[in-house]
Each structure stands twice: as structure tokens, then as C-alpha cells.
C-alpha positions, 0 to 999 in steps of 0.5 A, spaced: 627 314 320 634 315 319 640 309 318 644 307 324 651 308 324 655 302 320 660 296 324 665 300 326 669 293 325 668 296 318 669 303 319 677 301 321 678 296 318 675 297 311 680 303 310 687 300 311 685 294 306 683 298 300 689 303 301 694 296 300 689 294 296 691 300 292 697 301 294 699 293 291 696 296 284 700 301 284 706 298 286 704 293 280 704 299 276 712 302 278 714 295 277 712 294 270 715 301 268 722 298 271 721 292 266 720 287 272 715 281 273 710 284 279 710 276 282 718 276 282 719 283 286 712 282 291 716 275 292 723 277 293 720 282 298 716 277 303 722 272 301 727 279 304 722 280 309 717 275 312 720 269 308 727 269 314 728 270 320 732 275 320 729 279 315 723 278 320 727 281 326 728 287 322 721 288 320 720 287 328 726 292 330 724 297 326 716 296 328 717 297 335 720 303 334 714 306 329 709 303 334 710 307 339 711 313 335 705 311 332 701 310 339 704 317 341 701 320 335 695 316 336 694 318 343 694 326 340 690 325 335 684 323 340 684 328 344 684 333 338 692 335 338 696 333 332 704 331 337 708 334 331 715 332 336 715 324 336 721 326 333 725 328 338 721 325 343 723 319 341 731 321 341 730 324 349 727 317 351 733 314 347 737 319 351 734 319 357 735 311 357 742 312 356 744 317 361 739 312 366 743 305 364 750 309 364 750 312 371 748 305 374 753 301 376 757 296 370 754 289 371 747 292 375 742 285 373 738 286 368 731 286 372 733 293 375 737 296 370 731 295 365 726 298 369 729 304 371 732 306 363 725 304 360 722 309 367 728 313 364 726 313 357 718 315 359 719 320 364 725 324 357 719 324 353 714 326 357 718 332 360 719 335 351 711 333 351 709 337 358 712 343 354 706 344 348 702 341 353 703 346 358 703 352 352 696 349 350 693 348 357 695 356 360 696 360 353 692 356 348 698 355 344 698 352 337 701 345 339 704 344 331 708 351 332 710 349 338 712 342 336 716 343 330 720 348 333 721 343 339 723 338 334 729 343 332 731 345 339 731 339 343 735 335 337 739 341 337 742 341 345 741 333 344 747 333 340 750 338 342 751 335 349 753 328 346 758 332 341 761 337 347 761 333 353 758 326 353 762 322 347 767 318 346 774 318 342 773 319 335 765 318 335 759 321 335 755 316 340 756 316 348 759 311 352 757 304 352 752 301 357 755 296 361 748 295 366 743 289 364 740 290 358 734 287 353 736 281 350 736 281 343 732 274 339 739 272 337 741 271 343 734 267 344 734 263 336 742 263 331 737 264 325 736 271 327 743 273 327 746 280 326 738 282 326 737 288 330 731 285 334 731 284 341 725 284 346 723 291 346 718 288 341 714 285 347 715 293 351 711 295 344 706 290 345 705 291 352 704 299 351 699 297 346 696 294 351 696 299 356 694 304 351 689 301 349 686 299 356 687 307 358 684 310 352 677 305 352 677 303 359 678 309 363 675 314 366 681 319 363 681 315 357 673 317 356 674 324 358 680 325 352 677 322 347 670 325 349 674 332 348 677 330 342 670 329 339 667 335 341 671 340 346 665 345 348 661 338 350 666 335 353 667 342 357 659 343 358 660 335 362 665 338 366 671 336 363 677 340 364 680 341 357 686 344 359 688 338 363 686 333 359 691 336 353 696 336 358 695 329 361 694 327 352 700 330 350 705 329 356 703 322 355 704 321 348 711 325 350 712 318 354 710 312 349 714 316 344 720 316 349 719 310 350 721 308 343 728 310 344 730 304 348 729 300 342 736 302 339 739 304 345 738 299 351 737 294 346 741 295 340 747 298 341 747 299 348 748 307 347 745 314 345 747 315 338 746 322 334 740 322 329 739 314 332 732 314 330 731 319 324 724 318 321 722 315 324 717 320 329 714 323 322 713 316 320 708 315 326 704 320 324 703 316 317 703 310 322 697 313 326 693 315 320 692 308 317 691 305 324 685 310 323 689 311 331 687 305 334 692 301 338 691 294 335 691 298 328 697 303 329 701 296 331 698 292 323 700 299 321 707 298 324 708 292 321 706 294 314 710 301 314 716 297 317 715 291 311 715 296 306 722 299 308 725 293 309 722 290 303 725 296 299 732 293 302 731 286 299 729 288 292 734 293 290 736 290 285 730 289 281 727 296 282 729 302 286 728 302 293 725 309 294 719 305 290 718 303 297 716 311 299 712 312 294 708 306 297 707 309 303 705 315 300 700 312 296 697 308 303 697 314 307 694 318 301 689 311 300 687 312 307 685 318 307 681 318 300 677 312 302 675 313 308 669 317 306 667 313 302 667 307 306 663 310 311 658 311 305 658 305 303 657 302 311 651 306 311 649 304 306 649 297 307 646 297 313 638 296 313 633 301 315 630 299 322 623 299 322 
């Protein structure tokens, strides 16, 4: 008889370990040949980044927002779509906010203002999603196309509505919000003081939440996941393939837009040009090694953000971009070892007799 598919506890957690496992003896490698000791630079790095609270705001600050560009990703890739448009998805949710928390009245309470640009932010990134989505759905358009050209187009006219018509005097940055915003944790503790964290980082982990719930505890989740597995099934079962990849990426739009609210309602209190560049490309290394689960892409988060801010703590012992290549090298590890680990967990599974 054949073998029974391995844990799939195994399967999604083995991957992301032997990637860092590989990631930390390469990292120990590029340390050498910059004529440091591996212990002192992996301690200065914790130290910069988990070892204090401001380093550990800015671990969380830069998580969140590649959380829910990563759960955006995520959410693609599971109904078989690769959203090459966090990137701008994330800035029209920044927009969105902004333009949301301006037009409201200065001084609006918090417990409105809130809602109505996190509402904002969402409904921004589902609308640039709606657009591959709606191509893909009626004309079978190839969504990357269609997202990398959106990338362009949509930060295009982001900009040149900042820079014509929306900025103040000397600035490249819109007014500043004077409604309710999200409360930064040195508001909450002094010792995260001139950190850039703020409560948006529960709004990431309640997306998580959400994400999670809808993908394996909805009838729509298992219908998109289903359609990711095997499109021509899922179709034979009655589903609607061009539905479902509209709703699937008209939802990755909005968990991508609501990452926007990171720095605009929560840091700056403005839309900014370029605010968030990186960091919708960095969503997709994020939903890689989170192998597109909601709890992993959140750890993934973590990782990414640690090494980025790391690189800031140890500048002074090596380069910076050292840090680059360890992700690259994580990324790369995932995507190499998965294989392996599945014929390893199968391999380890007795045979039923």
C-alpha cells in the first residue's frame, strides 16, 4: 500500500527552520570574511533589535506592515494567483486612509475616525485589486501582467495627485491628519520612545485572525483554496472560477491596503510618496517562507523585519546589505528545501498495514 501523507505540522514548519538553520551558517560565513567574530555580530543584532524596547518597536512597526502585504500574497497564491501589486496596493490603502482621516473634522474621537480610514485603506486596495481581478475573471487576463503594470500606473497618479494638488508648502507629503489616530506604544510605555510602533500592530494580528478564519472556516475559503489546488475540479464541483478570482484578489488588494494605515494613521499622521517602498516585493518573500499561512507569514514577518532592522544595529561590524543576502538566502532555502522535507516526512511515516 502506498504511504500516508506526512504531519502537515511538518510539512510547514520544517521548511522556514532549515531555511534560518541555513540562513545563520551562511550569515556566520560573511561574517568571517568581514574579520568578525559570528557570537558578537548575532549579539549585537538581538541586542539592536529584541534586546530593547525600541529596537523591538521597530521590529514590530516594520512586521505589520509586511504582514499584511504578506497575507495579501498569501490569500493570491491560494487560489493560484500571484498579486504582483501589494506595492501599490499598500500606498492606495495609505492614500485612501489619509484622504479618509482628512476630510473628517479635526479633533473627530479616535473610536470613529479609526474605522472609518481603516474602512478607507481596505476599500483603496480592493478597488486596484478589482482591476487584475475583474481582467482575470471576464478576459482571462494574466494577473502578473496586469499587476506589474498597475504597480507603475497606480504610484504614478498617487504621486502626481500628492505632488499637484494635495501637498503642503515645501513637501512632498499631504496635510496632516488632525482626527483620531492610533496610538503609538510610547504613548503606552517611555522606554519605546522615538520607536515608529503603534497599534496597528494589533490590526495585523487581527487580520490574521480574520484571514485565517476565512480561508479554513468558510465556505468561500474552501472554495478558493480548492480552486488553487485544482482549477478544472473545483470547476467540475460547481465552482465559479471566474468569481472566486476576483473575490481572491479583490481581497488581497484590501489586506494589502490595509497595511497602509501603518505609517499614515499611525506614524505620521500623512500620506507620503514612496511611504512604504519595499515593502509590498517584500510580502511575497514573506508568503513564500510563511509557506501562505496566516500564523506563518505573521513569524515570517517577524524574521524579515528582525533581519532589516538588524542590519541597522550592526553596521558598524559588517555591511548592512549582509542583511539582504540573508534573506535572500532564506527565501532560496525555503524554496529548496521544501521538496526535500516532504520526502524526508514521508519517509518517516510508517507504512499502515
Amino acid at each position: 500500500m502506498s504511504r500516508p501523507p506526512g504531519p502537515r505540522w511538518a510539512e510547514a514548519l520544517l521548511p522556514p527552520l532549515v531555511a534560518l538553520a541555513i540562513a545563520l551558517v551562511v550569515g556566520d560565513l560573511l561574517i568571517l570574511t568581514f574579520g568578525q567574530s559570528p557570537r558578537i555580530v548575532w549579539g549585537v543584532l538581538l541586542e539592536g533589535t529584541w534586546g530593547n524596547a525600541y529596537g523591538m518597536g521597530q521590529v514590530l512597526y516594520k512586521a505589520t506592515t509586511l504582514t499584511c502585504t504578506g497575507l495579501a500574497v498569501a490569500v493570491a497564491l491560494r487560489a493560484g494567483l500571484f498579486n504582483i501589486a501589494a506595492e501599490s496596493q499598500l500606498a492606495a490603502g495609505g492614500f485612501g486612509a489619509a484622504m479618509a482621516g482628512l476630510a473628517l473634522p479635526a479633533g473627530a474621537p479616535a473610536i470613529l475616525a479609526v474605522p472609518f480610514c481603516l474602512g478607507a485603506a481596505m476599500t483603496a486596495g480592493a478597488i486596484v485589486g478589482a482591476v487584475p481581478g475583474g481582467l482575470k475573471a471576464k478576459a482571462g487576463a494574466n494577473e502578473v501582467i496586469v499587476t506589474i503594470c498597475l504597480n507603475f500606473l497606480v504610484l504614478a497618479l498617487l504621486n502626481w495627485a500628492v505632488a499637484e494638488h494635495l501637498h503642503v508648502p515645501d513637501s512632498l507629503h499631504t496635510a496632516t491628519i488632525r482626527a483620531g489616530g492610533l496610538p503609538r506604544l510610547a504613548d503606552v510605555h517611555a522606554a519605546f520612545r522615538g520607536s515608529a510602533a503603534n497599534a496597528t500592530v494589533l490590526v495585523a494580528v487581527a487580520a490574521i485572525v480574520a484571514t485565517w478564519w476565512g480561508l479554513f472556516r468558510t465556505p468561500g475559503g474552501y472554495a478558493l483554496r480548492a480552486v488553487g489546488l485544482s482549477p478544472a475540479a473545483a470547476e467540475y464541483g460547481g465552482v465559479s472560477l471566474g468569481r472566486t478570482w476576483f473575490r481572491a484578489l479583490v481581497w488581497s488588494g484590501a489586506l494589502a491596503g490595509l497595511g497602509g494605515v501603518n505609517y499614515v494613521l499611525g506614524y505620521k499622521r500623512y500620506y507620503e510618496e514612496g511611504f512604504g517602498f519595499g515593502a509590498g516585493f517584500l510580502g511575497i518573500a514573506v508568503a513564500l517562507v510563511g509557506r501562505n499561512h496566516p500564523v506563518g507569514v505573521g513569524i515570517a514577518a517577524l524574521l524579515f523585519a528582525t533581519l532589516s532592522q538588524g542590519g541597522l544595529a550592526v553596521n558598524a561590524l559588517v555591511p548592512k546589505q549582509m542583511m539582504d543576502v540573508l534573506q535572500a538566502v532564506v527565501i532560496l532555502a525555503v524554496v529548496a528545501s521544501v521538496p526535500e522535507v516532504r520526502r524526508l516526512v514521508a519517509q518517516a511515516v510508517p507504512r499502515r498495514p
